[in-house]
C-alpha positions, -999 to +999 in steps of 0.1 A: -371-241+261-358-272+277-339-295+256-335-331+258-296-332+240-265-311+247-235-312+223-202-327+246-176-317+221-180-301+182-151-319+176-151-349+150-144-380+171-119-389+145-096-363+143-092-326+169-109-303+145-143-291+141-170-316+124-170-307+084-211-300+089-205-277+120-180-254+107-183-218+100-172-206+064-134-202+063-127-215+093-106-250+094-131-287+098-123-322+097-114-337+066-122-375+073-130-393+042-167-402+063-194-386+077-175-371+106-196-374+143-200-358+168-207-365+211-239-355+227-256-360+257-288-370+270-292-344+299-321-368+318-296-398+321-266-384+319-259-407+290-231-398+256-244-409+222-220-405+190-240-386+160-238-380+126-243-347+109-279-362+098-290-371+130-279-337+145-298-323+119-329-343+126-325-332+168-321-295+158-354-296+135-371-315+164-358-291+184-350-318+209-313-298+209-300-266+210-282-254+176-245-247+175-238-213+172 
């Protein structure tokens, strides 16, 4: 399946951890008092967006990106 989106970075763009919504149980996430977000990129144009946790989750259902493992 070809997707349109990759993920750039799982980190939150506000701090160096994990986004809250991306983390695995007991491991460490972000702890921003926001929605944390996340990098992606559109693999036609070579082009970074900056995502939220819904958005990601709308991609994934559209399947228009791969989910994080």
């Amino acid at each position: 399946m070809k997707y349109i989106y990759k993920i750039v970075s799982n980190r939150c763009i506000s701090s160096k951890l994990i986004a809250r919504w991306l983390a695995k149980s007991n491991r460490e996430y972000c702890q921003c008092g926001f929605d944390c977000k996340i990098k992606i990129l559109h693999i036609a144009n070579d082009y970074e967006y900056v995502i939220s946790g819904r958005e990601y989750r709308k991609l994934v259902k559209d399947k228009e990106i791969k989910p994080y493992n």
